[in-house]
N, C-alpha and C positions, 0 to 999 in steps of 0.2 A: 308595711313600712316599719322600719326601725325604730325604735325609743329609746333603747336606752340599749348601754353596750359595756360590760365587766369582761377584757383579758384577765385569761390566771394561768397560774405553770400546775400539772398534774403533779402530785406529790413522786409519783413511782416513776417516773423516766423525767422530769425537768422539760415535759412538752407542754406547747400551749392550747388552751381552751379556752371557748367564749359562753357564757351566759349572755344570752342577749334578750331583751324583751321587742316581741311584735306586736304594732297593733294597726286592725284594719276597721272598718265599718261595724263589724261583728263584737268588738270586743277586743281584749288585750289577753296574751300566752306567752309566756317564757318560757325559753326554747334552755339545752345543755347541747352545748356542740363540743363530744370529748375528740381530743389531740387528733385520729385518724380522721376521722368525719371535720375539723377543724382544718385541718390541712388540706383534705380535697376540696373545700368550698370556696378555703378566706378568699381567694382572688375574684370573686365572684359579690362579697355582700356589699353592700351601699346602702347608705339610709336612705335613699331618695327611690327605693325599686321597692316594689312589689316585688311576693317571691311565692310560691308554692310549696310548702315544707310537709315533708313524712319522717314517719319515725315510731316510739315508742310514747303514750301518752303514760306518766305516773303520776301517782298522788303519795304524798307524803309529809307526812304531817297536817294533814288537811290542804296544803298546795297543789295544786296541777301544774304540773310541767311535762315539756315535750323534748325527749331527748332526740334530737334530729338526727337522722342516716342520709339523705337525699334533698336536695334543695336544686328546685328549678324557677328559673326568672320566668317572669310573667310579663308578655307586648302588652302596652298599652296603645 
């Protein structure tokens, strides 16, 4: 489920992107959905779904985050 949700424009083309924070039973992961991977999902997220997310895990600055390439809803 969704927590929390930051729109922002890419500095190099004026596209949008979401930082979005997940959290589920396991724990909480903030995801980078940049502009391509942004575009093929938005019509897809909801705070109120479960989701299935892949992608690249990074650390930086002692942060993890997951920059997401693939996002699939999950039947409850």
């Amino acid at each position: 489920m969704i927590k929390h949700k930051h729109t922002a424009w890419s500095d190099k083309r004026c596209k949008r992107m979401e930082f979005l924070t997940f959290e589920d039973e396991t724990g909480i992961v903030e995801t980078t959905f940049f502009p391509q991977t942004y575009h093929r999902f938005c019509h897809m997220i909801d705070r109120n779904r479960p989701y299935l997310l892949s992608g690249k895990v990074e650390e930086d600055w002692g942060a993890i985050t997951l920059t997401v390439d693939r996002v699939e809803t999950v039947n409850t």
